[in-house]
Each structure stands twice: as structure tokens, then as C-alpha cells.
N, C-alpha and C positions, 0 to 999 in steps of 0.2 A: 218347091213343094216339100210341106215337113215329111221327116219319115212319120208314121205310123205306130214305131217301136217308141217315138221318144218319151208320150204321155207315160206310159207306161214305167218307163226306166226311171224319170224323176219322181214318179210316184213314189217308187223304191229308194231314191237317194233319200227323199224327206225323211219317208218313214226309220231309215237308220239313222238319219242325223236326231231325230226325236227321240230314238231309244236310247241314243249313248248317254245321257244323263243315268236313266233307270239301271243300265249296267255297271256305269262305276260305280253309284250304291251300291250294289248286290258286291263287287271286289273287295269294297271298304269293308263292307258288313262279314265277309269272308274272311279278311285279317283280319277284323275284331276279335273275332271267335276264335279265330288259331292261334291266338296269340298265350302264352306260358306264363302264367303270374309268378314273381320271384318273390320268394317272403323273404323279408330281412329281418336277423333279430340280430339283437344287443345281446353283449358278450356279458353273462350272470357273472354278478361278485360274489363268491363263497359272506356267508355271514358269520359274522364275529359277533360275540360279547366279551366285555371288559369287567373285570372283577378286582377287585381290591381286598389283599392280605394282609393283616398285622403280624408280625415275627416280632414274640419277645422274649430278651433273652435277660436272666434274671443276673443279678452283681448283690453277692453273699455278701450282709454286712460285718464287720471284722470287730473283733473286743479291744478296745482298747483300756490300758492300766494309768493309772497316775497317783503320782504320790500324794497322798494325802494328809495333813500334820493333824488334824482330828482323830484320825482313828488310831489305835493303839498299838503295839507292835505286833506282828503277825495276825493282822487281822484285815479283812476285804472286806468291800460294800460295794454291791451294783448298787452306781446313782441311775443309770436309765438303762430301760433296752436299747436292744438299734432297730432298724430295719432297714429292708432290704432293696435294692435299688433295682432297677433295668432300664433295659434300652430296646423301645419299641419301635421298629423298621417298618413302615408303610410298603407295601408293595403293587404296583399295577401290574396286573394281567393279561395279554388278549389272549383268548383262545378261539380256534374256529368253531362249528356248529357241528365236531362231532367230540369236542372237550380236548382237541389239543393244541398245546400252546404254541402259538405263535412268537410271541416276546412278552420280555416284564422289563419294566424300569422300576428306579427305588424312587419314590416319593417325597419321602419324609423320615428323617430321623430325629428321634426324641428321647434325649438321655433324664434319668431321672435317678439323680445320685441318690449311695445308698446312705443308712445313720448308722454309724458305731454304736454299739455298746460300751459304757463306760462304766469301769470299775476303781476304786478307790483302792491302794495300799498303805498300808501305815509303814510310814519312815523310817526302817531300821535294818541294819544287815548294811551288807556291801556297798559301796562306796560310789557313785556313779554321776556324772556331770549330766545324765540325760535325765528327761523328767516323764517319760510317758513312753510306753511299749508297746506292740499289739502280738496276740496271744497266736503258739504256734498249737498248744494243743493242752490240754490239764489231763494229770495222772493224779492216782489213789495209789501209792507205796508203802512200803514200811521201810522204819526209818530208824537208826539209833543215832549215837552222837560220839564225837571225839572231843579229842583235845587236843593242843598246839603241837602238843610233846609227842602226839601218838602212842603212850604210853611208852616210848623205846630210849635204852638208856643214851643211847646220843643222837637223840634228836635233830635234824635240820629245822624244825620247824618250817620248812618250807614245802609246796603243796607237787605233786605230780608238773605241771605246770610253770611252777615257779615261783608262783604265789608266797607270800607272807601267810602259813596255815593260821588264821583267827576268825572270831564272828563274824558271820556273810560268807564262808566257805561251805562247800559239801563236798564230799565226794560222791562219785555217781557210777555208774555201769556205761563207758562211752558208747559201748554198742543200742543203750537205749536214749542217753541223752549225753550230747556230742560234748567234749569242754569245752568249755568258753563260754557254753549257755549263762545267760540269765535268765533267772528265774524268780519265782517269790513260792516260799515254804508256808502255807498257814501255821500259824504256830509260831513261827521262826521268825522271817520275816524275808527281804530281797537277799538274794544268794547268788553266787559265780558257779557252776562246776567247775572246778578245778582242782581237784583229787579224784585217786583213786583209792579202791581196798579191796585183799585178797579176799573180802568177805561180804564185797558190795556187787555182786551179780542179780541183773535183772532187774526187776520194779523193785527195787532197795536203793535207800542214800542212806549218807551219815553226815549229821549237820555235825560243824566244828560248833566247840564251846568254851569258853575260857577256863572254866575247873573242875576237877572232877568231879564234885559235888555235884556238878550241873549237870554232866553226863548223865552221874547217876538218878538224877531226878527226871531228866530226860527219859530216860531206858527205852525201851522198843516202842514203838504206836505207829497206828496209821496213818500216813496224813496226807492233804492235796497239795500237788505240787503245780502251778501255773508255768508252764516252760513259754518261754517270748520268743520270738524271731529276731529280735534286735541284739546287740550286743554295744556294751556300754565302751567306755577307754578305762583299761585297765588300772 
């Protein structure tokens, strides 16, 4: 004989076994929702720009002298000018996005040699195996002249120096122009300093001359004197 309870009880088992579909939705749909979304971001690169600098650096061009058998004695002639050279350095830059630099490499280098100026001298005065000088500096002096004998009665004829005192000598003030200089005297012509005089202080020389006459036609004047950096064999 069934019991009485039983219709009843499996009425109730079905109906739970039908709900538990609808339930585990409702759990799923529960994690969905509680679930914490993580944002991932990528790590920002700082921005750069790269810039590019020229550095030029400039190369003075230098006077050069040369003898010249045309022109006369103590006489000059600029045959050209010069001009001037440099060296232009490329440079890369980075810097970041608030203008400071990162790093620089050098790019490029580009020499662009400088031209001499070239001056002619006429042929005459002191003695010298070299044929072309470049200039340390030109003076405006005053200037008189001697002679071998130094007007003194016993003479060396020999110069502070050592020299043979004669034409292409001067004496000079070593404190403005050292001895041993070569030079060229307009006027005159290429010269040694090598003398002195109790009477040659300052922007003053005294070109040597072979007579007195010449001295005296010589007498006091102004005149340019082109001092060289080179020095010849004595």
C-alpha cells in the first residue's frame, strides 16, 4: 500500500531539480557583476625631438711675403687678398619635451682652408736662403740711419749680435722688436735686427748704410716696418 506522503514529496524533488538550472544562472550572473575590471596601461615614453647645430669656428687667413725681382728696392705690392677659412662642426641633439638635453653626437666635420694674402717685396737688404715669410705684425716708426763705422774712432764694425754692421742691418729697441727679427723696411728694403743704439728706444730703428752721405740723405722719416715670424740662416 503506497504511502500517501509520497506524491507529494516527488512533487517537490522535481520541482528542485527543475529550478537548479535557473539558480546557477542567477550565481554566474552574481560573479559577473562582482567581478573588478583591471585596466592595464603601457608604460608613456617621455617625447624627444632631435635638432641639429652648426658650430663654426673661423681660421684667420695669414699675409704672406715673397720676393719679387720686379719691383724696386724697398718697395711692396699686395698681388691678392686672402681669405679666411673655417671649420664647420655638425651637431645632433636630442633633447626631451621640456628642452633638456639628452645627448649630442658630432655628425659632420668640414674644413674649408683659409687663402693667404700675398705681398711682393723687392730684392734688396739682407741676405737670406729663404724665399717667402708670413707677417707677425707691421709698425709705423721713425727711423734714422747709420753707418758701418758708427761714427766711432775704432770701430768693430760689428753689430750687437755679431753681425757684419752693413746694408740689411738695423738696429732696433729689443723690447719692441726681439733680434734676429727679419723684417722688410719700406724704403730700405729686407733687414735683420741686429743692433742696438743708446738712441734707438721704442717705435725707433736705425737702418745701417754704407756712407755718410747716405745717412745724411737718409735723416729722420717715418716709415713701415713689416716684422715676419720666420727667421732666415744667418
Amino acid at each position: 500500500m503506497m504511502n500517501s506522503k509520497a506524491p507529494a514529496l516527488l512533487s517537490l524533488f522535481l520541482a528542485v531539480v527543475l529550478a537548479m538550472p535557473a539558480i546557477a544562472r542567477q550565481e554566474d550572473a552574481k560573479t559577473t557583476s562582482e567581478a573588478v575590471p583591471v585596466e592595464v596601461k603601457a608604460e608613456a615614453k617621455p617625447e624627444t625631438k632631435v635638432i641639429t647645430k652648426v658650430v663654426v669656428k673661423k681660421i684667420p687667413h695669414t699675409v704672406e711675403y715673397h720676393f719679387d725681382r720686379t719691383l724696386a728696392p724697398g718697395r711692396v705690392r699686395k698681388n691678392n687678398d686672402g681669405q679666411d677659412g673655417e671649420v664647420r662642426t655638425t651637431i645632433e641633439i636630442v633633447q626631451d619635451n621640456q628642452g633638456k638635453e639628452i645627448s649630442r653626437r658630432q655628425i659632420n666635420v668640414e674644413t674649408i682652408p683659409m687663402k693667404p694674402a700675398i705681398i711682393g717685396m723687392g730684392k734688396q737688404g739682407h741676405a737670406t736662403s729663404r724665399g717667402s715669410f708670413t707677417r707677425s705684425q707691421v709698425m709705423v716708426v721713425e727711423s734714422t740711419a747709420y753707418t758701418p763705422s758708427a761714427g766711432l774712432k775704432n770701430p768693430t764694425f760689428r753689430t750687437k749680435m755679431g753681425l757684419r754692421a752693413k746694408y740689411g742691418v738695423i738696429a732696433v729697441d729689443p723690447r719692441k722688436i726681439k733680434l734676429g727679427t727679419l723684417c722688410f723696411v719700406e724704403g730700405y728694403g729686407f733687414a735683420i735686427a741686429a743692433d742696438i743704439g743708446s738712441a734707438i728706444k721704442g717705435n725707433k730703428i736705425d737702418v745701417c748704410v754704407p756712407t755718410l752721405s747716405e745717412a745724411r740723405r737718409w735723416g729722420r722719416r717715418k716709415v713701415t716696418i713689416h716684422v715676419f715670424n720666420e727667421r732666415s740662416n744667418k
